[in-house]
N, C-alpha and C positions, 0 to 999 in steps of 0.2 A: 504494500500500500504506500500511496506517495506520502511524503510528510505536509507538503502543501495540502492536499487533498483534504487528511484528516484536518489541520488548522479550521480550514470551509465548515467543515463540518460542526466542530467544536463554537463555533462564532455563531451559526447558524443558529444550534442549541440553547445558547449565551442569550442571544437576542429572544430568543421565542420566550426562554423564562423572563429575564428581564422585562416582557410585553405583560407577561401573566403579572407578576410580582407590581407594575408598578398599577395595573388596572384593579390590583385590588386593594391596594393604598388608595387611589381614587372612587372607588366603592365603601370602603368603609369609613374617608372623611365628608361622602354625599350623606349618606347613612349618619354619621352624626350632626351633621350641619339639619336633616330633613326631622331630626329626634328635637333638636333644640329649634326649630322654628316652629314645632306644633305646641311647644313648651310655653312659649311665648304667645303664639298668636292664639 
């Protein structure tokens, strides 16, 4: 197996989670932002 090859691949990996991890950082500060405006309103 090429060594570049696997780098693609590993990167590729990298970003997919990093896409997951940061959309659910974004989900759970909608999720409290949506907890405290019902709090309020």
């Amino acid at each position: 197996m090429n060594l570049n090859e696997t780098k693609k691949d590993l990167n590729l990996e990298n970003k997919k989670e990093l896409g997951k991890s940061k959309l659910k950082v974004l989900t759970n500060e909608n999720d409290f932002l949506v907890k405290n405006l019902k709090k309020a309103g």
